[in-house]
N, C-alpha and C positions, 0 to 999 in steps of 0.2 A: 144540254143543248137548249138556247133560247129557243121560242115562240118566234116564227115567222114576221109576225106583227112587228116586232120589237126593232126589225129593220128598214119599216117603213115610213119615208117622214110623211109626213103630212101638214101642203103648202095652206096656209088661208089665203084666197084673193079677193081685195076688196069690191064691191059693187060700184059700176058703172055710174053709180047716181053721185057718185061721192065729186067725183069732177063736176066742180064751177065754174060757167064761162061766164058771172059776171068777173072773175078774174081778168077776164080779156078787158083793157084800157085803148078805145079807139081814139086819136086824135084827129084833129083837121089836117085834109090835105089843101094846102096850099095853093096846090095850083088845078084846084080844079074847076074846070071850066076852061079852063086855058091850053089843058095841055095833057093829054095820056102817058103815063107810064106802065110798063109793067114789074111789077116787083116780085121778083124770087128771094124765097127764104128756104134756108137748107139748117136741119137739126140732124144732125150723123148719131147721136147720140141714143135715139129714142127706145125708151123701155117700157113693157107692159108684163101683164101675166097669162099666159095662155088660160084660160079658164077650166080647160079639161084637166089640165095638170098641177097648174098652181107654178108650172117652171116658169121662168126667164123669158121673155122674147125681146129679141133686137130687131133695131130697123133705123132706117134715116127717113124721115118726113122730109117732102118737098112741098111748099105754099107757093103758089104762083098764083099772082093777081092783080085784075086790072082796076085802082080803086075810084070810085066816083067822089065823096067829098072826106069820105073816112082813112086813114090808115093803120096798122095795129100797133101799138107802141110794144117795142120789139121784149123789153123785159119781161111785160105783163105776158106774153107769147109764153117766153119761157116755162114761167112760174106755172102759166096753165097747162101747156105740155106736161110737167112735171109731176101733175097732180095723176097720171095715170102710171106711175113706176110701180104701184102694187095691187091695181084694176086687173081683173080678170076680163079682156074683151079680146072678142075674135077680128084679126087681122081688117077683113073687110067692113066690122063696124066703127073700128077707132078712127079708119080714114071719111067712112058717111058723116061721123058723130064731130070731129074737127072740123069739116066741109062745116057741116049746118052749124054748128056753134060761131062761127065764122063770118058766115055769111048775115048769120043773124047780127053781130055783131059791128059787122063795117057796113052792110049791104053795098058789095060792090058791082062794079061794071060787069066781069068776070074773077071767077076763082078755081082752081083747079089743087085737089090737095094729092099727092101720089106718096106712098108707102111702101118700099122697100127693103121686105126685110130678111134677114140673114137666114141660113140653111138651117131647114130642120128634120130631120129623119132624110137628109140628099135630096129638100124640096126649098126653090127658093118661091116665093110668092113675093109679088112687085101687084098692089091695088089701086085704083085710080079713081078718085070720082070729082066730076065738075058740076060747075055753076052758070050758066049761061054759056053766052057767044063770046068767042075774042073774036071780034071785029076792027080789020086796022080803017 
């Protein structure tokens, strides 16, 4: 009979520091000063690593915002999102830590980042956090 051990994996998760938002590329928005929009952006795809376990977690990010002169060039978004597929962070800081890297980033009018994510142990968690007023 093997050793109990011998059936345990054991995940590594990277550290939260390892994500760079100067990966985020802000451009000009054109029409500011002229004219408000709001812009939603949807990633269905989104993966991290549960910290306690080192498993899988899924979720879809929702970015919604209203920008003042900045906007995110949608690639560089990606790329950055992307850099947490083997971070250990809990649900509630990945949505704080996008918000503020974000907001640092474009400083917008408003930003509101919400997190989504899929069932785990029959628990779903849906996290929300914003950035100012949306004011029409």
């Amino acid at each position: 009979m093997l050793p109990e051990d011998e059936y345990k994996v054991k995940y590594q998760a990277e550290s939260p520091d390892i994500v760079d938002s100067a990966q985020l590329d802000p451009i000009d928005y054109h029409y500011a000063g002229r004219r408000d929009v709001d812009i939603v952006i949807r990633q269905p795809e989104f993966t991290s690593v549960c910290p306690m376990t080192g498993l899988p977690d899924f979720g879809r990010i929702t970015i919604k915002y209203r920008p003042d002169k900045k906007i995110v060039e949608l690639k560089s978004l990606k790329y950055y999102l992307m850099q947490y597929r083997n971070v250990g962070i809990y649900y509630e800081h990945v949505v704080n830590r996008i918000l503020e890297d974000l907001v640092a980033a474009l400083s917008p009018k408003f930003m509101e980042v919400v997190g989504d994510f899929t069932s785990r142990g029959g628990i779903d968690t849906t996290v929300q956090a914003a950035f100012g007023e949306l004011k029409d």
